[in-house]
C-alpha positions, -999 to +999 in steps of 0.1 A: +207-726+471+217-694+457+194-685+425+205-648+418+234-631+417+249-600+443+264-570+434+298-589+454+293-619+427+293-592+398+323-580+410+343-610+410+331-625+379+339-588+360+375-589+373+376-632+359+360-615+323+386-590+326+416-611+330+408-637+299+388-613+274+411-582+273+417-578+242+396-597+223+367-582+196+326-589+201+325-608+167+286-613+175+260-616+198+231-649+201+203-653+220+191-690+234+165-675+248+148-641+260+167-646+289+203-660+278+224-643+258+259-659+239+288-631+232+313-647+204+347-624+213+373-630+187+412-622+184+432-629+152+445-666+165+416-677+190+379-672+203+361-676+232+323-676+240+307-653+273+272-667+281+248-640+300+223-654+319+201-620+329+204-619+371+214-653+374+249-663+357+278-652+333+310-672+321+332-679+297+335-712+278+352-724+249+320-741+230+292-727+209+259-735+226+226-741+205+210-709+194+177-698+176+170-697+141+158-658+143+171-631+166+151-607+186+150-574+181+171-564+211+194-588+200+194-571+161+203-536+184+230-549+204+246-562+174+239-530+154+261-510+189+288-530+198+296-560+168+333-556+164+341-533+194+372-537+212+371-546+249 
């Protein structure tokens, strides 16, 4: 079984992200845990959710997960950089 990801699996997955999320807004980012973080992209008429999994996973879904009660610090800095950029 398979437990991290290759530069080949990157590739496909980015070129998935690109197709469905084009156009949308990082409305804000979560973390589950220090290793899993949730992306909430917004347009005008719908949202979607990209979970990041660090080396092992990433995809988009359509449901909020359960998130903690405090965010980390890197978590406070990516939301400081990139809440409501464009992708």
């Amino acid at each position: 079984m398979k437990t991290r990801m290759s530069s080949l699996d990157i590739a496909c997955m980015a070129s998935v992200l690109q197709r469905q999320a084009i156009g949308y807004r990082i409305s804000n980012i979560y973390d589950i845990n220090p290793r899993t973080y949730l992306l909430k992209l917004a347009k005008p008429d719908s949202k979607i959710f990209v979970v990041i999994e660090s080396g092992v996973r990433f995809h988009v879904t359509e449901y909020m997960r359960e998130k903690g009660n405090v965010p980390s610090l890197f978590t406070l800095k990516l939301r400081k950089h990139v809440r409501t950029r464009r992708i």
